[in-house]
N, C-alpha and C positions, 0 to 999 in steps of 0.2 A: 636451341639445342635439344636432342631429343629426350627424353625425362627416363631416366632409369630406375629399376628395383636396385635398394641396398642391394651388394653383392657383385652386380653386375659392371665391369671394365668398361668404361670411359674409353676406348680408343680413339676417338675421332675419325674414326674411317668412315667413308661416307658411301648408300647407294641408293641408286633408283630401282624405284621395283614396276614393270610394263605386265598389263596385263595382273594387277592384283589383286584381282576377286574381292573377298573379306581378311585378306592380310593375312593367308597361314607362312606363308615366306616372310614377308616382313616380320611377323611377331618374334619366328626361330633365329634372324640376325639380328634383330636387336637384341633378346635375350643375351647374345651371344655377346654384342658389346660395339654394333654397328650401330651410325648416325642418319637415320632415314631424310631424305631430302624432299622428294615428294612421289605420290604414286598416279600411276595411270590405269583406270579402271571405267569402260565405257558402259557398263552397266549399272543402273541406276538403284537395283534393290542389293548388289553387291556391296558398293559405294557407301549405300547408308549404314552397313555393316563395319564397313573401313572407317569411315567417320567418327562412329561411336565408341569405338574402342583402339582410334588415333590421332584423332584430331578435335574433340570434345574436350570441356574443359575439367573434367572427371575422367580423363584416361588415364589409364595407369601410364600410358606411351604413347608422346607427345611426337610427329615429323617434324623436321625445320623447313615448315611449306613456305614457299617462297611469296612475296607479293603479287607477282605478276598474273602468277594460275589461279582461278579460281578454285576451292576448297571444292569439287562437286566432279562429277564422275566424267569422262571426256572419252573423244574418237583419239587414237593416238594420231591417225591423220588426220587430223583436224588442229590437233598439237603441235604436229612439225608443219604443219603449212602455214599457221599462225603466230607462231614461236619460236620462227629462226634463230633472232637472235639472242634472242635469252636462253635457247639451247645453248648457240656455240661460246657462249660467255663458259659454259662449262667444261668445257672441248677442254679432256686430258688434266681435269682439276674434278673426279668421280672417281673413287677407287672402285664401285661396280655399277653394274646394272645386270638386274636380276630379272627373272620373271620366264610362262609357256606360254606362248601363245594359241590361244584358244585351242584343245584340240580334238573337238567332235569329227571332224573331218577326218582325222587319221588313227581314230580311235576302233581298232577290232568288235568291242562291244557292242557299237552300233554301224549304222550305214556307213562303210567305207566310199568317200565320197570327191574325187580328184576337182569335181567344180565347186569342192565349199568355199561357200567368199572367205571362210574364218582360215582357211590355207594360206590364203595372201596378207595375212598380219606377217607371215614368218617375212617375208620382204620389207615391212615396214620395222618389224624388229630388228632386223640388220640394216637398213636406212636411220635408225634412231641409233644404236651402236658405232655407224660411221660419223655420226654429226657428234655424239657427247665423246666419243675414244676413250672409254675408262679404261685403266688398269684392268680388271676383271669381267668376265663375263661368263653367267651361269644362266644356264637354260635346263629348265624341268620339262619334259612330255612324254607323253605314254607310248609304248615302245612301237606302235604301228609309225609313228614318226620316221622312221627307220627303214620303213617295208617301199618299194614302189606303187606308184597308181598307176592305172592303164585307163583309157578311154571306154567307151562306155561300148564297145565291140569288145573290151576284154583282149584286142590283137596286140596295141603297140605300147611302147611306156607311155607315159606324159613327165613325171615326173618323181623323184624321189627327196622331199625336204630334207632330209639329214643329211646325202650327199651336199645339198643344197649349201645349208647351215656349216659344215665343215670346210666345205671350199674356200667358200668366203669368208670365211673367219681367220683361216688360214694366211689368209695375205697379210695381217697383222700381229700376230698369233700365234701361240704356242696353244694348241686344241689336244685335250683330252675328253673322252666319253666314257660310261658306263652305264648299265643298266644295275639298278638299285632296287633291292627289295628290302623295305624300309621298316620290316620288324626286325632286323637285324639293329638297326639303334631306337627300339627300346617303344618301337608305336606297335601298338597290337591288331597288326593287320598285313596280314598277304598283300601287299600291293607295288607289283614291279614297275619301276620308271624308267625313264632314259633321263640321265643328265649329263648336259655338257659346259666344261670349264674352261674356258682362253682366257688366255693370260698373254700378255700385250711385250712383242718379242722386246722392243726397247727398253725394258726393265732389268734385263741386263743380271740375272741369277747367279749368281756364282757357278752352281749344279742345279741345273732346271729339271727336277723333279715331277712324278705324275701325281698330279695333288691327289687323285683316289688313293696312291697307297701311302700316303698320307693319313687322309679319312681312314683309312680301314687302318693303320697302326695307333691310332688314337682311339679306335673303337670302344675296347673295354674302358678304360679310363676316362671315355664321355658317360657311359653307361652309369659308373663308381661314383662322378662326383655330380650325375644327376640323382641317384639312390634308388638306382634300380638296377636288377637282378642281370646278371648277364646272360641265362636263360631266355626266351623269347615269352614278351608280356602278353598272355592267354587274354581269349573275353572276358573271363571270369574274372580273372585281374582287374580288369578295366572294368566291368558293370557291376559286381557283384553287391554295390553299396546303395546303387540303384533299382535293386529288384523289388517289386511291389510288395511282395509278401514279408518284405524286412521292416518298410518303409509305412505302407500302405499309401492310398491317396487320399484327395481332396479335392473340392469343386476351384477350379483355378481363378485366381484376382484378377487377371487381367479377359478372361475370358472366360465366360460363366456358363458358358454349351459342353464345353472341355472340364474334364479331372487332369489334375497332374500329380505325379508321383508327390510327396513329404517327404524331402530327405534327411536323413538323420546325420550320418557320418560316415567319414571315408574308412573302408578297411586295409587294404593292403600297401605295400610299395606304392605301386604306380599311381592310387586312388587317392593316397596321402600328396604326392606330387602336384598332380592337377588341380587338387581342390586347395592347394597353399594352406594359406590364413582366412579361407571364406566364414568359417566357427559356422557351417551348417549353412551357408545360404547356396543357392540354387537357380538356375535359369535355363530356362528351354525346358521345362520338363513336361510337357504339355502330351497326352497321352490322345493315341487315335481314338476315334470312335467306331471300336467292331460292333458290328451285330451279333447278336447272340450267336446265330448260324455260323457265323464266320468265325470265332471264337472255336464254336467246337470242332471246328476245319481244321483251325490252329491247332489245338490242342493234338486230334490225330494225327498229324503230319509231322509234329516233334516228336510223337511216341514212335513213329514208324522210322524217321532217319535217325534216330538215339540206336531203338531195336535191331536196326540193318545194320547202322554203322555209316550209313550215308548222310555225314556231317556238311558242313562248309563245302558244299559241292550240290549240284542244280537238282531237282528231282527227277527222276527216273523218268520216260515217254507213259509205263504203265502206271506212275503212281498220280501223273497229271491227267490220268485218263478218270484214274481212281475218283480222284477228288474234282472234277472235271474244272482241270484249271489250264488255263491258253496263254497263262504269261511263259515266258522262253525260260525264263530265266527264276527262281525261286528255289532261298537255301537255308537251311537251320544253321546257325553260330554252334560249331565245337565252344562247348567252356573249358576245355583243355589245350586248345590251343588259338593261334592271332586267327584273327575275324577274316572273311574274304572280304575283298576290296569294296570298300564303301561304293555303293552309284548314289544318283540323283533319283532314283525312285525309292520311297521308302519302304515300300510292299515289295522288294525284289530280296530283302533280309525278316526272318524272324526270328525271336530271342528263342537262346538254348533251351530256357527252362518253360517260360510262362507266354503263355499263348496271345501273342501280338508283336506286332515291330515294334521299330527303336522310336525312342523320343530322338526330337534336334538334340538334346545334350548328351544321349548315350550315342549318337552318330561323330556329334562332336570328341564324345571318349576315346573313342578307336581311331580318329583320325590325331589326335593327342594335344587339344584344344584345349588349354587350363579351367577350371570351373568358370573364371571370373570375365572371361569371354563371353560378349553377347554379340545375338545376330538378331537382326530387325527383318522386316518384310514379312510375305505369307511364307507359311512353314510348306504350302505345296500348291502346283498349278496344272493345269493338263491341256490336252485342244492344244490349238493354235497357241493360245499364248505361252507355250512351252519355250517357242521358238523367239521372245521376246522377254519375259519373265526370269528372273533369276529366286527363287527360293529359297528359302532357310536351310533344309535339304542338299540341295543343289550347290548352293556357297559352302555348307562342309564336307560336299562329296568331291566338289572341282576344288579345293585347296591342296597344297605344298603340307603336309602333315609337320606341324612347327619345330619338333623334336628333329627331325631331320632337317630341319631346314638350320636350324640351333647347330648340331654336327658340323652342316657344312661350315656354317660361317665361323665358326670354332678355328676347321680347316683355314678358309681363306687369309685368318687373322693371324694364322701360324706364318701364312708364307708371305702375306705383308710386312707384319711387324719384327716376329720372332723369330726368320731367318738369319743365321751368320753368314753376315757378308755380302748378305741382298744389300742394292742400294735404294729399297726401295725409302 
Protein backbone atom coordinates (compact mmCIF):
# COMPACT_ATOMS: atom_id res chain seq x y z
CA UNK A 1 0.00 0.00 0.00
CA UNK A 2 1.23 3.31 -0.71
CA UNK A 3 2.74 5.11 2.48
CA UNK A 4 1.08 8.40 3.34
CA UNK A 5 1.91 11.76 5.20
CA UNK A 6 -0.25 12.18 8.53
CA UNK A 7 -3.11 14.15 7.18
CA UNK A 8 -3.31 12.78 3.87
CA UNK A 9 -6.87 10.41 2.90
CA UNK A 10 -6.47 6.82 2.35
CA UNK A 11 -8.92 6.51 -0.61
CA UNK A 12 -7.82 3.46 -2.07
CA UNK A 13 -8.18 4.70 -5.52
CA UNK A 14 -5.64 3.45 -7.64
CA UNK A 15 -3.50 4.92 -10.84
CA UNK A 16 -0.87 4.28 -13.33
CA UNK A 17 1.27 7.06 -14.14
CA UNK A 18 2.95 6.54 -18.38
CA UNK A 19 5.63 8.52 -19.16
CA UNK A 20 6.72 9.65 -15.39
CA UNK A 21 9.82 11.45 -15.64
CA UNK A 22 10.90 12.19 -11.75
CA UNK A 23 7.21 11.87 -10.53
CA UNK A 24 5.82 15.58 -10.34
CA UNK A 25 2.25 13.92 -11.34
CA UNK A 26 2.52 11.12 -9.14
CA UNK A 27 3.75 13.03 -5.93
CA UNK A 28 0.40 15.81 -6.59
CA UNK A 29 -2.01 12.44 -6.59
CA UNK A 30 -0.73 10.85 -4.03
CA UNK A 31 -0.51 13.92 -1.79
CA UNK A 32 -3.93 14.20 -2.88
CA UNK A 33 -4.83 10.65 -1.40
CA UNK A 34 -4.40 8.36 -4.67
CA UNK A 35 -2.72 4.67 -4.36
CA UNK A 36 0.23 4.50 -7.10
CA UNK A 37 0.55 1.03 -8.58
CA UNK A 38 3.35 1.30 -10.72
CA UNK A 39 5.12 3.89 -13.12
CA UNK A 40 6.56 3.78 -16.69
CA UNK A 41 9.51 5.86 -17.27
CA UNK A 42 11.98 4.91 -20.28
CA UNK A 43 14.54 7.15 -19.20
CA UNK A 44 17.17 5.99 -17.09
CA UNK A 45 18.60 9.30 -15.19
CA UNK A 46 14.59 10.21 -14.70
CA UNK A 47 13.89 6.75 -13.22
CA UNK A 48 16.71 7.11 -10.74
CA UNK A 49 14.97 10.26 -9.63
CA UNK A 50 11.50 8.13 -9.45
CA UNK A 51 13.20 5.51 -7.42
CA UNK A 52 14.62 7.58 -4.88
CA UNK A 53 11.82 9.44 -3.67
CA UNK A 54 9.23 6.27 -4.55
CA UNK A 55 10.42 3.26 -4.18
CA UNK A 56 13.59 3.37 -1.74
CA UNK A 57 13.29 2.39 1.49
CA UNK A 58 13.50 5.99 3.07
CA UNK A 59 10.68 7.40 0.80
CA UNK A 60 8.42 9.46 2.18
CA UNK A 61 5.96 7.49 -0.81
CA UNK A 62 5.97 4.18 -1.15
CA UNK A 63 4.03 2.65 -5.04
CA UNK A 64 2.41 -0.77 -4.58
CA UNK A 65 4.94 -2.08 -7.43
CA UNK A 66 3.94 -5.11 -8.56
CA UNK A 67 6.18 -8.50 -8.67
CA UNK A 68 6.12 -9.07 -12.15
CA UNK A 69 7.84 -5.46 -13.37
CA UNK A 70 10.97 -4.74 -12.59
CA UNK A 71 11.73 -1.73 -10.25
CA UNK A 72 13.87 0.10 -13.25
CA UNK A 73 13.05 2.41 -16.04
CA UNK A 74 11.20 0.62 -19.34
CA UNK A 75 10.05 1.12 -23.17
CA UNK A 76 6.33 1.38 -22.64
CA UNK A 77 6.47 -0.93 -25.77
CA UNK A 78 8.49 -3.15 -24.68
CA UNK A 79 5.79 -3.19 -21.65
CA UNK A 80 2.79 -4.15 -23.53
CA UNK A 81 4.65 -6.39 -25.83
CA UNK A 82 5.97 -8.35 -22.84
CA UNK A 83 3.29 -7.85 -20.30
CA UNK A 84 0.08 -8.89 -21.96
CA UNK A 85 -1.08 -10.51 -19.44
CA UNK A 86 -0.42 -8.96 -16.38
CA UNK A 87 -1.73 -5.84 -18.06
CA UNK A 88 -5.13 -7.28 -18.91
CA UNK A 89 -5.39 -8.80 -15.24
CA UNK A 90 -6.03 -5.00 -14.66
CA UNK A 91 -8.58 -4.33 -17.42
CA UNK A 92 -11.40 -2.06 -15.63
CA UNK A 93 -9.89 -2.78 -12.02
CA UNK A 94 -7.55 0.98 -12.40
CA UNK A 95 -9.41 4.07 -11.39
CA UNK A 96 -6.69 5.96 -13.61
CA UNK A 97 -3.88 6.33 -15.78
CA UNK A 98 -2.15 9.40 -15.98
CA UNK A 99 0.76 10.77 -17.63
CA UNK A 100 2.16 13.40 -21.48
CA UNK A 101 3.73 11.74 -23.63
CA UNK A 102 6.93 13.04 -24.45
CA UNK A 103 6.46 16.36 -25.96
CA UNK A 104 9.47 17.88 -27.84
CA UNK A 105 7.83 17.15 -31.05
CA UNK A 106 4.93 19.26 -30.52
CA UNK A 107 6.40 21.71 -28.43
CA UNK A 108 6.41 25.75 -29.99
CA UNK A 109 9.61 26.29 -28.06
CA UNK A 110 11.55 24.19 -29.97
CA UNK A 111 11.65 22.37 -33.51
CA UNK A 112 8.16 21.63 -34.37
CA UNK A 113 8.76 18.25 -35.77
CA UNK A 114 5.69 15.88 -37.50
CA UNK A 115 8.54 12.77 -37.72
CA UNK A 116 9.53 12.85 -33.92
CA UNK A 117 9.53 9.05 -33.12
CA UNK A 118 8.45 10.75 -29.47
CA UNK A 119 4.94 11.58 -31.50
CA UNK A 120 4.04 7.90 -31.81
CA UNK A 121 4.16 7.32 -27.88
CA UNK A 122 0.68 9.17 -28.22
CA UNK A 123 -0.48 5.77 -30.14
CA UNK A 124 1.08 3.69 -27.66
CA UNK A 125 -0.54 5.64 -24.91
CA UNK A 126 -3.95 5.06 -26.23
CA UNK A 127 -2.99 1.22 -26.96
CA UNK A 128 -1.92 0.99 -23.18
CA UNK A 129 -5.43 2.83 -22.20
CA UNK A 130 -7.34 0.34 -24.46
CA UNK A 131 -5.62 -2.87 -22.69
CA UNK A 132 -5.95 -1.46 -18.84
CA UNK A 133 -9.80 0.61 -19.56
CA UNK A 134 -9.57 2.60 -16.35
CA UNK A 135 -12.14 4.59 -15.13
CA UNK A 136 -10.20 7.84 -15.68
CA UNK A 137 -7.98 9.14 -17.92
CA UNK A 138 -5.76 12.39 -17.64
CA UNK A 139 -3.26 13.52 -20.05
CA UNK A 140 -0.93 16.79 -19.54
CA UNK A 141 0.81 18.42 -22.94
CA UNK A 142 1.84 21.50 -23.88
CA UNK A 143 -0.44 23.34 -25.98
CA UNK A 144 1.20 22.77 -29.57
CA UNK A 145 -0.39 19.22 -28.91
CA UNK A 146 -3.39 20.81 -30.32
CA UNK A 147 -1.80 22.72 -33.38
CA UNK A 148 -1.53 20.60 -36.87
CA UNK A 149 1.80 19.35 -38.48
CA UNK A 150 2.36 19.54 -42.07
CA UNK A 151 5.06 17.65 -44.10
CA UNK A 152 8.21 19.12 -44.65
CA UNK A 153 6.91 21.08 -47.99
CA UNK A 154 4.81 22.94 -45.28
CA UNK A 155 1.67 22.21 -48.31
CA UNK A 156 -0.39 19.37 -46.83
CA UNK A 157 -1.47 18.17 -43.00
CA UNK A 158 -0.02 15.11 -41.72
CA UNK A 159 -1.45 15.15 -38.72
CA UNK A 160 -2.94 16.65 -35.74
CA UNK A 161 -2.57 14.61 -32.12
CA UNK A 162 -5.27 16.09 -30.08
CA UNK A 163 -7.74 15.58 -32.91
CA UNK A 164 -6.09 12.39 -32.51
CA UNK A 165 -6.32 11.72 -28.68
CA UNK A 166 -10.05 13.01 -28.67
CA UNK A 167 -11.42 10.89 -31.17
CA UNK A 168 -10.30 7.88 -29.83
CA UNK A 169 -11.02 8.50 -26.54
CA UNK A 170 -14.21 9.21 -27.39
CA UNK A 171 -15.40 5.84 -28.35
CA UNK A 172 -15.22 5.03 -24.61
CA UNK A 173 -15.59 8.28 -22.98
CA UNK A 174 -16.88 11.16 -21.84
CA UNK A 175 -13.73 13.69 -22.96
CA UNK A 176 -13.12 17.13 -21.59
CA UNK A 177 -9.97 19.45 -22.28
CA UNK A 178 -8.48 22.61 -21.27
CA UNK A 179 -5.75 24.63 -21.51
CA UNK A 180 -4.35 25.39 -17.81
CA UNK A 181 -2.07 27.97 -16.65
CA UNK A 182 -1.06 26.62 -13.50
CA UNK A 183 -0.23 29.83 -11.23
CA UNK A 184 -3.54 30.03 -10.90
CA UNK A 185 -3.36 27.01 -8.17
CA UNK A 186 -0.77 28.40 -6.39
CA UNK A 187 2.72 27.32 -8.55
CA UNK A 188 4.67 30.30 -9.35
CA UNK A 189 5.07 30.20 -12.72
CA UNK A 190 3.48 31.28 -16.13
CA UNK A 191 3.24 28.11 -17.59
CA UNK A 192 0.02 27.10 -19.92
CA UNK A 193 -0.83 23.32 -20.54
CA UNK A 194 -3.31 21.46 -22.24
CA UNK A 195 -4.95 18.83 -20.20
CA UNK A 196 -7.41 16.18 -21.01
CA UNK A 197 -9.95 14.12 -18.76
CA UNK A 198 -12.13 10.91 -20.04
CA UNK A 199 -14.09 9.42 -17.91
CA UNK A 200 -15.39 6.09 -18.96
CA UNK A 201 -19.12 6.43 -20.42
CA UNK A 202 -20.18 3.11 -18.38
CA UNK A 203 -19.89 4.73 -14.99
CA UNK A 204 -23.01 5.70 -15.48
CA UNK A 205 -23.12 9.65 -13.43
CA UNK A 206 -26.16 10.56 -12.37
CA UNK A 207 -25.32 14.49 -14.09
CA UNK A 208 -22.17 13.98 -15.93
CA UNK A 209 -20.40 17.13 -15.22
CA UNK A 210 -17.26 18.94 -16.97
CA UNK A 211 -14.67 18.00 -14.31
CA UNK A 212 -12.71 21.50 -15.18
CA UNK A 213 -15.61 23.45 -13.64
CA UNK A 214 -15.27 21.45 -11.02
CA UNK A 215 -11.48 22.18 -10.62
CA UNK A 216 -12.04 25.64 -11.13
CA UNK A 217 -15.05 25.75 -8.30
CA UNK A 218 -12.71 24.12 -5.81
CA UNK A 219 -10.06 26.48 -6.71
CA UNK A 220 -9.83 28.83 -3.85
CA UNK A 221 -10.48 26.36 -1.16
CA UNK A 222 -7.53 24.15 -2.56
CA UNK A 223 -5.45 27.23 -2.44
CA UNK A 224 -6.97 28.02 1.72
CA UNK A 225 -6.45 24.54 3.01
CA UNK A 226 -2.99 24.35 1.23
CA UNK A 227 -1.99 28.08 3.07
CA UNK A 228 -1.43 29.84 0.39
CA UNK A 229 -2.60 33.19 -0.79
CA UNK A 230 -5.11 33.31 -3.29
CA UNK A 231 -3.27 36.01 -5.06
CA UNK A 232 -0.75 34.57 -7.76
CA UNK A 233 2.66 33.15 -5.77
CA UNK A 234 5.48 35.76 -7.20
CA UNK A 235 9.34 34.46 -7.53
CA UNK A 236 10.08 36.33 -4.67
CA UNK A 237 7.63 34.23 -2.84
CA UNK A 238 9.15 31.13 -3.93
CA UNK A 239 13.08 32.22 -3.71
CA UNK A 240 13.32 34.72 -1.52
CA UNK A 241 14.71 32.30 1.49
CA UNK A 242 17.28 31.15 -1.06
CA UNK A 243 19.06 34.27 -2.03
CA UNK A 244 22.75 34.34 -1.42
CA UNK A 245 23.00 37.39 0.21
CA UNK A 246 20.55 36.08 3.22
CA UNK A 247 22.14 32.74 3.11
CA UNK A 248 25.56 33.13 1.98
CA UNK A 249 27.54 29.90 0.71
CA UNK A 250 29.87 27.30 1.05
CA UNK A 251 32.09 24.80 -0.69
CA UNK A 252 29.56 21.77 -1.31
CA UNK A 253 29.94 18.05 0.49
CA UNK A 254 29.19 16.30 -2.16
CA UNK A 255 31.03 18.14 -4.73
CA UNK A 256 33.95 20.22 -3.79
CA UNK A 257 34.51 22.15 -7.54
CA UNK A 258 31.02 23.59 -6.57
CA UNK A 259 29.70 26.27 -3.74
CA UNK A 260 26.22 25.86 -2.76
CA UNK A 261 23.88 28.24 -1.17
CA UNK A 262 23.62 27.59 3.29
CA UNK A 263 20.26 27.75 3.83
CA UNK A 264 18.83 29.12 6.82
CA UNK A 265 14.96 29.22 6.65
CA UNK A 266 11.88 29.57 4.91
CA UNK A 267 10.13 32.99 4.93
CA UNK A 268 6.86 33.33 3.39
CA UNK A 269 3.57 31.36 2.67
CA UNK A 270 4.58 29.31 -0.13
CA UNK A 271 8.44 28.86 1.33
CA UNK A 272 6.94 27.55 4.64
CA UNK A 273 4.82 24.91 2.44
CA UNK A 274 7.63 23.45 0.47
CA UNK A 275 10.20 23.24 2.87
CA UNK A 276 7.35 21.33 5.61
CA UNK A 277 9.34 20.00 8.67
CA UNK A 278 12.98 19.97 6.74
CA UNK A 279 14.27 22.31 10.39
CA UNK A 280 16.67 23.97 7.56
CA UNK A 281 17.99 21.10 5.48
CA UNK A 282 18.37 21.46 1.89
CA UNK A 283 19.21 19.64 -1.49
CA UNK A 284 20.00 20.70 -4.88
CA UNK A 285 21.61 23.86 -4.01
CA UNK A 286 24.61 23.46 -5.93
CA UNK A 287 25.41 26.93 -7.42
CA UNK A 288 26.91 27.45 -11.43
CA UNK A 289 30.27 28.25 -11.94
CA UNK A 290 30.27 31.91 -13.75
CA UNK A 291 33.23 33.49 -14.68
CA UNK A 292 33.94 36.72 -13.37
CA UNK A 293 33.14 38.29 -17.01
CA UNK A 294 29.98 36.62 -17.14
CA UNK A 295 28.97 37.75 -13.70
CA UNK A 296 29.25 41.16 -14.63
CA UNK A 297 27.12 40.45 -17.96
CA UNK A 298 24.81 39.26 -15.34
CA UNK A 299 24.70 41.91 -13.20
CA UNK A 300 24.19 44.55 -16.41
CA UNK A 301 21.47 42.77 -17.95
CA UNK A 302 19.30 42.67 -14.67
CA UNK A 303 19.95 46.44 -14.24
CA UNK A 304 18.95 47.04 -17.67
CA UNK A 305 15.49 44.85 -17.84
CA UNK A 306 14.61 45.95 -13.92
CA UNK A 307 15.49 49.80 -15.53
CA UNK A 308 13.27 49.18 -18.90
CA UNK A 309 10.82 47.24 -17.37
CA UNK A 310 11.55 44.25 -19.51
CA UNK A 311 11.05 41.54 -16.90
CA UNK A 312 10.00 37.79 -17.58
CA UNK A 313 10.02 38.42 -21.18
CA UNK A 314 13.29 37.48 -23.73
CA UNK A 315 15.75 40.22 -24.43
CA UNK A 316 15.44 42.79 -26.86
CA UNK A 317 17.43 41.99 -30.74
CA UNK A 318 19.44 45.29 -29.54
CA UNK A 319 20.32 44.32 -26.05
CA UNK A 320 21.61 40.75 -27.48
CA UNK A 321 23.55 42.74 -29.68
CA UNK A 322 24.66 44.72 -26.74
CA UNK A 323 25.93 42.07 -24.75
CA UNK A 324 26.68 40.04 -27.76
CA UNK A 325 24.70 37.18 -26.85
CA UNK A 326 23.12 34.35 -29.63
CA UNK A 327 20.91 32.48 -27.24
CA UNK A 328 17.10 32.97 -28.75
CA UNK A 329 15.77 33.04 -25.81
CA UNK A 330 17.11 34.68 -22.35
CA UNK A 331 14.92 36.51 -19.29
CA UNK A 332 15.36 38.10 -15.90
CA UNK A 333 12.57 36.62 -13.15
CA UNK A 334 9.96 39.73 -12.31
CA UNK A 335 10.12 39.24 -8.25
CA UNK A 336 6.69 40.64 -8.27
CA UNK A 337 5.34 38.31 -10.20
CA UNK A 338 5.17 33.91 -11.22
CA UNK A 339 8.39 33.14 -13.04
CA UNK A 340 8.22 32.38 -16.94
CA UNK A 341 8.01 28.80 -17.81
CA UNK A 342 10.81 26.70 -16.56
CA UNK A 343 12.88 24.86 -19.70
CA UNK A 344 15.58 22.42 -19.56
CA UNK A 345 18.23 24.86 -20.05
CA UNK A 346 19.38 26.56 -17.22
CA UNK A 347 21.13 29.64 -18.68
CA UNK A 348 17.66 30.53 -20.61
CA UNK A 349 16.51 32.10 -16.87
CA UNK A 350 18.34 34.60 -14.47
CA UNK A 351 17.60 35.62 -10.85
CA UNK A 352 15.62 38.94 -10.38
CA UNK A 353 18.18 40.24 -8.04
CA UNK A 354 21.63 38.47 -7.98
CA UNK A 355 23.65 37.78 -10.96
CA UNK A 356 23.35 34.04 -11.90
CA UNK A 357 20.82 31.35 -12.78
CA UNK A 358 18.85 29.00 -10.70
CA UNK A 359 20.16 26.28 -8.65
CA UNK A 360 18.15 22.59 -9.34
CA UNK A 361 16.13 23.42 -6.10
CA UNK A 362 15.20 27.02 -6.80
CA UNK A 363 14.06 25.46 -10.54
CA UNK A 364 12.44 22.91 -8.52
CA UNK A 365 10.64 25.96 -6.38
CA UNK A 366 8.82 27.39 -9.15
CA UNK A 367 7.82 24.28 -10.61
CA UNK A 368 6.35 23.54 -6.71
CA UNK A 369 8.54 20.53 -5.75
CA UNK A 370 8.64 20.18 -1.69
CA UNK A 371 12.20 20.87 -0.30
CA UNK A 372 12.33 17.13 0.79
CA UNK A 373 12.45 16.06 -2.87
CA UNK A 374 15.65 14.88 -4.46
CA UNK A 375 16.83 14.45 -7.91
CA UNK A 376 19.81 12.27 -8.74
CA UNK A 377 21.96 12.38 -12.10
CA UNK A 378 23.97 15.29 -13.81
CA UNK A 379 22.52 18.53 -13.07
CA UNK A 380 23.25 19.34 -16.88
CA UNK A 381 24.39 17.89 -20.54
CA UNK A 382 24.83 19.37 -24.09
CA UNK A 383 26.05 17.88 -27.69
CA UNK A 384 24.51 14.98 -28.61
CA UNK A 385 24.00 13.49 -25.44
CA UNK A 386 21.06 15.93 -25.01
CA UNK A 387 19.14 13.72 -27.10
CA UNK A 388 19.75 10.61 -24.76
CA UNK A 389 20.45 12.24 -21.26
CA UNK A 390 17.88 13.36 -19.12
CA UNK A 391 19.20 15.87 -16.31
CA UNK A 392 18.40 17.35 -13.13
CA UNK A 393 17.39 20.44 -15.06
CA UNK A 394 15.61 18.85 -17.49
CA UNK A 395 13.50 16.20 -14.93
CA UNK A 396 12.22 19.56 -13.19
CA UNK A 397 11.69 21.43 -16.30
CA UNK A 398 9.65 18.38 -18.10
CA UNK A 399 7.52 17.53 -14.84
CA UNK A 400 3.59 18.04 -14.06
CA UNK A 401 4.18 20.88 -11.38
CA UNK A 402 2.90 18.57 -8.25
CA UNK A 403 0.54 21.34 -6.79
CA UNK A 404 -1.44 21.09 -9.80
CA UNK A 405 -1.31 17.83 -10.21
CA UNK A 406 -2.44 17.73 -6.13
CA UNK A 407 -5.77 20.08 -7.64
CA UNK A 408 -6.42 17.61 -10.04
CA UNK A 409 -6.52 14.68 -8.19
CA UNK A 410 -8.36 16.43 -5.40
CA UNK A 411 -10.95 16.99 -8.57
CA UNK A 412 -10.97 13.29 -9.61
CA UNK A 413 -11.53 12.11 -6.02
CA UNK A 414 -14.61 14.37 -5.93
CA UNK A 415 -16.07 12.72 -8.71
CA UNK A 416 -15.19 9.12 -7.86
CA UNK A 417 -15.84 9.02 -4.38
CA UNK A 418 -17.75 12.15 -3.25
CA UNK A 419 -20.35 12.31 -6.00
CA UNK A 420 -24.31 11.79 -4.92
CA UNK A 421 -25.60 9.24 -6.69
CA UNK A 422 -22.40 8.22 -8.94
CA UNK A 423 -22.25 4.61 -8.76
CA UNK A 424 -19.15 4.65 -8.95
Amino acid sequence: MTTLKEGTPNTGVTFIDLFAGCGGLSLGLIQAGWRGLFAIEHSKDAFKTFNRNFLSDDAVYNFDWPEWLPQENHDIEYVLDHYQNELKSYAKNVDLIVGGPPCQGFSSAGKRNSSDPRNKLVDLYLEFVKVINPKIVLIENVKGLASDFSDASGKSEVTNYYNKIISNLKENYYVSDKIIDVSEYGVPQRRKRIFIIAIRRDLEFKDFENPFDLLEANRLEFLKNKGLDISPTTASDALSDLEIRRNGTGASKAEARFNEIKYIRPLTKYQKVMHGDQNGKMHDTRLARHRPDIIERFKKIIELCHSTGRLNTSLSKEAKEQFGIRKAALRVMDPASPAPTITSMPDDLLHYSEPRTLTVRESARIQSFPDWFKFEGKYTTGGERRRSEVPRFTQVANAVPPLMAEALGLTLLKLLVDKEGSSL
